[in-house]
C-alpha positions in Angstrom: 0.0 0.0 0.0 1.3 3.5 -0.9 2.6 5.4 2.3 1.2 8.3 2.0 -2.5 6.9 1.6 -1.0 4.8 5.2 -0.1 7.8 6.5 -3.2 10.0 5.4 -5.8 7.3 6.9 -4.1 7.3 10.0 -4.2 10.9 10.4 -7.8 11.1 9.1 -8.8 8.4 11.9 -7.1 10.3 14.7 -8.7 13.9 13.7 -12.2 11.9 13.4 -11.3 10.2 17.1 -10.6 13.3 18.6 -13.7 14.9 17.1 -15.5 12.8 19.6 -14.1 14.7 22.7 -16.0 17.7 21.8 -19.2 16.3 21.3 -22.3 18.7 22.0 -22.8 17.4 25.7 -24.8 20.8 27.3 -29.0 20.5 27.0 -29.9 23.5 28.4 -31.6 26.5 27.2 -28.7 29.4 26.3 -31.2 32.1 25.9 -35.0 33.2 25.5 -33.9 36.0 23.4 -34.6 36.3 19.7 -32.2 35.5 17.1 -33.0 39.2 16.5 -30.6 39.9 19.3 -28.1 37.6 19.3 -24.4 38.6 19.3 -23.1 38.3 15.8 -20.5 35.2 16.1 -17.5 38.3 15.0 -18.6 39.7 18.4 -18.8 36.6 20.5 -15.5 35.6 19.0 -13.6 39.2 20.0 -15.4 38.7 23.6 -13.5 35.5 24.0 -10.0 37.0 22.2 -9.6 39.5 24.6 -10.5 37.0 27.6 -6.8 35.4 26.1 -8.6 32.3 24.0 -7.7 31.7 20.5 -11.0 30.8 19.0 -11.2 28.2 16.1 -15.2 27.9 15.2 -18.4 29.2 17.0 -21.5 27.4 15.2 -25.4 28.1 16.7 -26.8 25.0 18.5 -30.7 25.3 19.3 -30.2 28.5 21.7 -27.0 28.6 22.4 -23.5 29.5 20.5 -20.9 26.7 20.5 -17.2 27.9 21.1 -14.8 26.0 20.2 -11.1 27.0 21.5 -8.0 26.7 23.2 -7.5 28.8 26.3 -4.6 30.6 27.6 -2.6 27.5 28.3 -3.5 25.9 24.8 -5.8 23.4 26.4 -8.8 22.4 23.8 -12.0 23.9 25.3 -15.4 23.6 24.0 -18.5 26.6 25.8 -21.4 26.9 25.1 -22.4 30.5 25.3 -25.5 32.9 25.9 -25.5 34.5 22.7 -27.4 37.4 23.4 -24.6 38.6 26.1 -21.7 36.0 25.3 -21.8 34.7 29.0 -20.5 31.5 29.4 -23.5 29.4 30.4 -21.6 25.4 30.2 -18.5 24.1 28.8 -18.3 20.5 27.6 -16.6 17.5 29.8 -17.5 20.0 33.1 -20.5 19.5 35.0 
C-alpha cells in the first residue's frame, strides 16, 4: 500500500477520534432571546479573544453558540455561550 494513503488514513482516523471529545454534551436553554438579538458570532469571538482564548469555530446550536477554542494554556475547550450577552453558560466535559 502507498505510504502516503497509510499515512493519510491514519491521520484522518485520529482527527475523526478526537472529534469525539467535543461532542455537544450541554442540554440546556442558552437564551430566551430572539435571534434578533443575538451577538453576531464576529462579536462573540472578539469577547473571547480579549479573555486570552484563541478561537477556532463558533456554530449556533438550538439557543445557544458553541465555542470552540483553546485557552490561555493551549488546552482544547469547547462553551457553550448565551449569545445574546456571550456569557459562558456550560463548557463540555464539566459538569
Amino acid at each position: 500500500m502507498n505510504r502516503k494513503l497509510v499515512k493519510s488514513a491514519a491521520a484522518l482516523a485520529f482527527a475523526a477520534a478526537s472529534l469525539g471529545a467535543f461532542a455537544s454534551t450541554y442540554d440546556g436553554q442558552c437564551t430566551d432571546k430572539p435571534k434578533s438579538e443575538w451577538k453576531s458570532t464576529a462579536d462573540i469571538k472578539a469577547h473571547f479573544e480579549t479573555q486570552g482564548y484563541t478561537v477556532g469555530k463558533i456554530k449556533a446550536s438550538g439557543t445557544c453558540y458553541e465555542v470552540y477554542a483553546k485557552d490561555k494554556d493551549g488546552k482544547r475547550v469547547e462553551l457553550f455561550v448565551n449569545p445574546a450577552d456571550a456569557s459562558v453558560v456550560g463548557q463540555a466535559g464539566t459538569k
